[in-house]
C-alpha positions in Angstrom: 97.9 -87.1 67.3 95.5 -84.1 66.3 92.7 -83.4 64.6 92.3 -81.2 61.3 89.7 -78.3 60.4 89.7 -77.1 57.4 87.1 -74.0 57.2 85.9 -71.9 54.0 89.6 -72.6 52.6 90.0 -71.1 49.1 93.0 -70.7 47.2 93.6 -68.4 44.1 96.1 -68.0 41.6 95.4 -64.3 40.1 91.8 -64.7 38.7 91.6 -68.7 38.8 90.1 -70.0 42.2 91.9 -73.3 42.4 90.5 -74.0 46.0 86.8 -73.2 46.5 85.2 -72.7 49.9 86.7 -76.4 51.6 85.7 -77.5 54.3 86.5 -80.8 55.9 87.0 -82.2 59.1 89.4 -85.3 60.5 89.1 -86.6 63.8 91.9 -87.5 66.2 93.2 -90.8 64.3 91.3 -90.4 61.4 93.0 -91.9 57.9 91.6 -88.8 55.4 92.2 -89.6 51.6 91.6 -86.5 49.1 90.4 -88.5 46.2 90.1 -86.7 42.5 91.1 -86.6 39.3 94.3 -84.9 38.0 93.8 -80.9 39.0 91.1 -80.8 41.2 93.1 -79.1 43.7 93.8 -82.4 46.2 97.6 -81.5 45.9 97.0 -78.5 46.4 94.9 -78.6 49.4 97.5 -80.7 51.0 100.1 -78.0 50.3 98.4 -75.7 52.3 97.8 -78.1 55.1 101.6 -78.5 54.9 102.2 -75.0 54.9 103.9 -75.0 51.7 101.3 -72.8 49.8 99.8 -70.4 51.4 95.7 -69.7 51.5 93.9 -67.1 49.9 91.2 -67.3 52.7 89.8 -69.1 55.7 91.5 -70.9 58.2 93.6 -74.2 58.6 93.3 -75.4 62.3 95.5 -78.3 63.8 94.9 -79.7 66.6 92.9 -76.3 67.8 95.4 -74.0 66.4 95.0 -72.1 63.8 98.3 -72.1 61.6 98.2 -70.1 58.7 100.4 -67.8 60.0 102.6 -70.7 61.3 105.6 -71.6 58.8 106.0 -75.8 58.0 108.6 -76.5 59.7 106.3 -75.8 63.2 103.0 -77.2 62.1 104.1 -80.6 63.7 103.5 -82.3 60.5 105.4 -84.9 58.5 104.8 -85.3 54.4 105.2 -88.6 52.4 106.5 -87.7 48.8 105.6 -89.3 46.0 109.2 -89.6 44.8 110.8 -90.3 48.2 113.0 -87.7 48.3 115.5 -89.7 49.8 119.6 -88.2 50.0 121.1 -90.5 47.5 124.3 -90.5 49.2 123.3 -91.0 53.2 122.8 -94.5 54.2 119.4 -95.4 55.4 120.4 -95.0 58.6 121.4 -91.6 58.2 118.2 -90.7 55.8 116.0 -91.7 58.7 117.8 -89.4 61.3 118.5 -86.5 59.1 115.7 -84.2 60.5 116.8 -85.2 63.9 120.1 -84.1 63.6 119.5 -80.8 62.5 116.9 -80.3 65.3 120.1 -81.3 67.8 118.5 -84.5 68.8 120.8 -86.6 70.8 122.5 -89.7 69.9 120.9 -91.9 71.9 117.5 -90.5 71.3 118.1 -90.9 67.5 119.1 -94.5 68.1 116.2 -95.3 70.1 113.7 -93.6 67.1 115.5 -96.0 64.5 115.4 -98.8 66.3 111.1 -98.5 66.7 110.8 -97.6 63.3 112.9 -100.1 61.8 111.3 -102.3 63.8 107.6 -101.0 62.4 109.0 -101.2 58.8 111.0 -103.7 58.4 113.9 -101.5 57.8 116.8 -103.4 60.6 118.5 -105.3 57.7 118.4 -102.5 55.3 120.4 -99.6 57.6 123.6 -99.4 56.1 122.5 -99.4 52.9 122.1 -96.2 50.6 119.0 -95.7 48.4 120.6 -96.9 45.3 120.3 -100.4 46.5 116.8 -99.7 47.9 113.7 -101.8 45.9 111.1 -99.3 45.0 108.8 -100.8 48.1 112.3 -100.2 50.3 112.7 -96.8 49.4 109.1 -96.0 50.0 109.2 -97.5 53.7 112.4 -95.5 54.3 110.3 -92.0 53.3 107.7 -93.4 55.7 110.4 -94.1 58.4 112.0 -90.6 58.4 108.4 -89.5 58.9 107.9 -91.3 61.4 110.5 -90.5 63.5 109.4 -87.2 64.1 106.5 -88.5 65.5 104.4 -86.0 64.0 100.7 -84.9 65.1 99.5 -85.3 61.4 100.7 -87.2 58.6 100.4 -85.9 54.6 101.0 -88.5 51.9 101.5 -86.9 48.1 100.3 -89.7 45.9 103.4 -92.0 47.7 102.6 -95.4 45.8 102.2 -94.0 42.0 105.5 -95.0 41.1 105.4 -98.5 41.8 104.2 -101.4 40.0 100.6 -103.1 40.4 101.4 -106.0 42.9 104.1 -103.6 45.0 101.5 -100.8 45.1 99.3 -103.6 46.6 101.5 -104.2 49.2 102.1 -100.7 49.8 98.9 -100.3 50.7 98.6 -103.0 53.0 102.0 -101.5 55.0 100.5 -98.1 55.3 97.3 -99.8 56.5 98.9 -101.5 59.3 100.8 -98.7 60.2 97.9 -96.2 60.7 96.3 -99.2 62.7 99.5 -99.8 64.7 100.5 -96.0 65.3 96.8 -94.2 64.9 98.1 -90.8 63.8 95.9 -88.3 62.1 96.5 -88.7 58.2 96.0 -87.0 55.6 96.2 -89.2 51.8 96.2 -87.6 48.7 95.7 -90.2 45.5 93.6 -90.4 41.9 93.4 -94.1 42.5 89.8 -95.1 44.2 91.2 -98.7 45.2 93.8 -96.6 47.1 91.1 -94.5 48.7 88.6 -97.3 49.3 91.2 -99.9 51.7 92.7 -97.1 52.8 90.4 -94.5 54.4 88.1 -94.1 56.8 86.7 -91.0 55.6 86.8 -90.0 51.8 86.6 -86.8 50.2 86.1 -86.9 46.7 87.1 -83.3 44.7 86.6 -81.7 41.9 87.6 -78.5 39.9 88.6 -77.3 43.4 85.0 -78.3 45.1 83.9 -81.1 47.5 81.3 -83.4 45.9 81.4 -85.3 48.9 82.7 -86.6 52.4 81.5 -89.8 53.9 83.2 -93.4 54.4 84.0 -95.5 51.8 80.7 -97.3 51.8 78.9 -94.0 52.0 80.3 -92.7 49.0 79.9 -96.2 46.9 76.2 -97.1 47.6 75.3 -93.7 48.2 76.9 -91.0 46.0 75.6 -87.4 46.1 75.9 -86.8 42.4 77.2 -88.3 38.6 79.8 -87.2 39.2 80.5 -89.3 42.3 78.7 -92.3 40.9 80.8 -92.4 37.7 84.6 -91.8 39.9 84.1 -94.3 41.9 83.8 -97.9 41.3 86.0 -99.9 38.8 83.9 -100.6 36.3 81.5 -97.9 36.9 78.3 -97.6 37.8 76.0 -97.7 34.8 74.1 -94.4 34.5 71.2 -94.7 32.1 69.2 -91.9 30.8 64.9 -92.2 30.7 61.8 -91.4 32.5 59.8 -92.3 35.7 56.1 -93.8 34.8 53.4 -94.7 37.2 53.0 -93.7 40.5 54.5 -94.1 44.2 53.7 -98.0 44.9 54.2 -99.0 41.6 57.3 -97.3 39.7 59.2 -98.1 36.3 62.3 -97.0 34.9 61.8 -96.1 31.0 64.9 -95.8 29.3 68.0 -96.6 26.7 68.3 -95.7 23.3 65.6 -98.0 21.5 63.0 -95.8 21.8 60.6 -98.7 20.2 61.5 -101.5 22.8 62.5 -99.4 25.4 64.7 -100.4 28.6 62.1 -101.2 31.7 63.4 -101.9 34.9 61.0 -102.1 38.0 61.5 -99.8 41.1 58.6 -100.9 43.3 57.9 -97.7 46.0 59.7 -94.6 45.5 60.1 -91.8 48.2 58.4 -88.4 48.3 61.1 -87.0 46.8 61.4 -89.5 44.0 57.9 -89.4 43.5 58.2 -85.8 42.0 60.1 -87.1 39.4 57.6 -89.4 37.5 57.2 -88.2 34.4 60.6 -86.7 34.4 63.8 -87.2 32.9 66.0 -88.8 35.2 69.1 -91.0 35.1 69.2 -94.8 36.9 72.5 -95.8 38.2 72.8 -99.1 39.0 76.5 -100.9 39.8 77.6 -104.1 37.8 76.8 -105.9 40.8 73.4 -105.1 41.6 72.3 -106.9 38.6 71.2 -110.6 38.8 70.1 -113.2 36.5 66.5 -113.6 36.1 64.2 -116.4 35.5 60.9 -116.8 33.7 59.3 -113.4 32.8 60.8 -111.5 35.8 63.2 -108.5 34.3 64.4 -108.0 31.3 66.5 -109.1 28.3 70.0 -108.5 27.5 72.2 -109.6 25.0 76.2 -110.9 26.0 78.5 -109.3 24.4 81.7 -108.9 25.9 83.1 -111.6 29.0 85.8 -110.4 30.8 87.2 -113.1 33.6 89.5 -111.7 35.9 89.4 -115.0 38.1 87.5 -114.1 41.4 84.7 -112.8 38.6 83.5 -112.3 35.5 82.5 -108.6 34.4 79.5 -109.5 31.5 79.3 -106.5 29.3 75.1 -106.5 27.6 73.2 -105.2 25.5 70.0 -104.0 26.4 67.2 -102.1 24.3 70.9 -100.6 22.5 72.1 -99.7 26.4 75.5 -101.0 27.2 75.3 -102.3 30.6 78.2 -103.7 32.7 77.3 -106.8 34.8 79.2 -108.7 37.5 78.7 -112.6 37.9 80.3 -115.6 39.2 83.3 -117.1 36.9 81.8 -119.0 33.8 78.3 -116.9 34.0 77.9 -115.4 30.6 78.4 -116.8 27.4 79.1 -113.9 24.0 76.0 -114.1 22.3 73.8 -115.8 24.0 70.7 -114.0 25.6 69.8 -113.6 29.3 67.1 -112.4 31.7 68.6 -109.6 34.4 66.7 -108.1 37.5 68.0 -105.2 38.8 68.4 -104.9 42.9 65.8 -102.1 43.6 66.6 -101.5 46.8 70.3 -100.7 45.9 69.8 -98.7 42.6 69.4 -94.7 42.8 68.2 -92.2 41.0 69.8 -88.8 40.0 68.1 -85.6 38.6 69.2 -85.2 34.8 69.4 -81.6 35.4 71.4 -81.3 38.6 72.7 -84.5 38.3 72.0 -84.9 41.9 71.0 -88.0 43.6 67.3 -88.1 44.6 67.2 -89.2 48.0 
């Protein structure tokens, strides 16, 4: 196991900076999980880390060393593909020893490495078979095995469970969760998927256009996200961000807002902090998750209007209208009835507020 320092790392192709200044660190046994959407430079970033693309500055530093300047094959690392990459013709077996082999590993050492990873993956029934008559879930545990063989210092996964279907992803990500509890290696996960990145990590950093927006835990970075951008990425559904103003004063706040400029949208914030107390009389943006709203009663909050119920079992998400603001809500099964009109509170000491300018949370 190691830990990984990424410092000032920036990455350009001709004029276009695809990596911009990153810097991250993972402890010893950390499970990191680059988290973005689709070319914000988390691929890339892993590249480098593999060694496969070199940097255009700063330094990459494993386990102490520095290794730029030290090609893949003796950064001590092992890579999870997303497509396997498995040799269609070798037997399992054979797949999983493959990198031993060429390194002149011995036959009993190879034999000892299969039989603790087949044992860790469930893989002892599956040896003799090639990766034709592999499940998708089979095949992926094989890519993890010859991995793991190697016992690497740090692991790298490429987006490894977007080629499998909802309830086997699921599963996935259960198996690679008990592996980093059952092994502890340094990883490093690269996925678009936040319910990937939420069970999976214990540090997140969420990218984009080749730029952290943020590094904290999964909590962290839900309840507390640095900016919009943040707020909106994570979260299925997301957050609702409405645009208004501050009114009153420190003790006694209230969020103006929505597009009915007539009835607007009030929502009541109680105290506010120094720094949110510069902001009255300013535009700002509320974000408040679907679950921080509850169901009021007598004059307390404000009104909404059902229009959309979607069960999905465990809950109900209860799309409203409110002063013309679309709101996503999330209740217990059977709360919310299309139509009908209800009283909501929001949680005040959950909800934030961001700048409208910077779009940067006010802390």
């Amino acid at each position: 196991m190691a830990s990984l320092h990424i410092r000032d790392v920036r990455k350009n192709y001709g004029n276009v900076a695809c990596l911009k200044a990153i810097n991250i660190d993972a402890d010893d046994g950390e499970f990191l999980v680059l988290l973005g959407p689709s070319g914000c430079g988390k691929s890339t970033l892993l590249n480098a880390i593999a060694g496969l693309e070199p940097v255009s500055d700063g330094e990459i530093i494993i386990d102490g060393t520095v290794v730029n300047d030290i090609e893949s094959a003796k950064r001590d690392i092992a890579m999870v593909f997303q497509s396997y990459a498995l040799y269609p013709t070798m037997t399992v077996r054979k797949n999983l020893t493959f990198g031993m082999r060429v390194r002149g590993a011995s036959k009993s050492e190879q034999d000892a490495a299969v039989q603790r990873v087949a044992s860790i993956l469930q893989l002892d029934q599956l040896l003799d078979r090639k990766p034709s008559q592999l499940s998708g879930g089979q095949r992926q545990r094989v890519a993890m095995g010859r991995a793991m063989v190697r016992e690497p210092k740090i692991f790298l996964f490429d987006e490894p469970l977007s080629n499998l279907d909802a309830k086997l992803r699921t599963d996935m990500r259960a198996e690679i969760k008990k592996l980093h509890q059952r092994v502890g290696t340094t990883t490093v996960y690269v996925t678009h998927d936040q319910i990937e990145a939420m069970t999976l990590a214990t540090k997140i950093v969420v990218m984009k256009g080749g730029e952290v927006q943020q590094t904290g835990t999964p909590e962290d970075v839900y309840d507390r996200p640095n900016n919009l951008f943040v707020a909106r990425f994570i979260g299925s559904p997301a957050m609702n961000c409405i645009e208004g103003k501050l009114q009153g004063d420190g003790n006694s706040a209230t969020f103006v807002g929505g597009p009915d400029k007539k009835r607007p949208l009030k929502i009541s914030l109680g105290p506010l902090s120094i720094a949110q107390q510069r902001h009255i009389g300013r535009e700002i943006v509320l974000g408040v998750r679907p679950e921080w709203f509850a169901l009021g009663a007598g004059d307390d909050g404000f009104e909404a209007v059902v229009d959309v119920v979607e069960p999905t079992g465990a809950d109900n998400f209860v799309l409203v209208s409110a002063a013309g603001e679309p709101l996503m809500t999330r209740f217990a099964p059977g709360v919310g009835k299309v139509g009908e009109t209800v009283r909501l509170n929001a949680n005040t000491a959950k909800v934030l507020i961001f700048d409208a300018v910077t779009e940067e949370r006010v802390a």
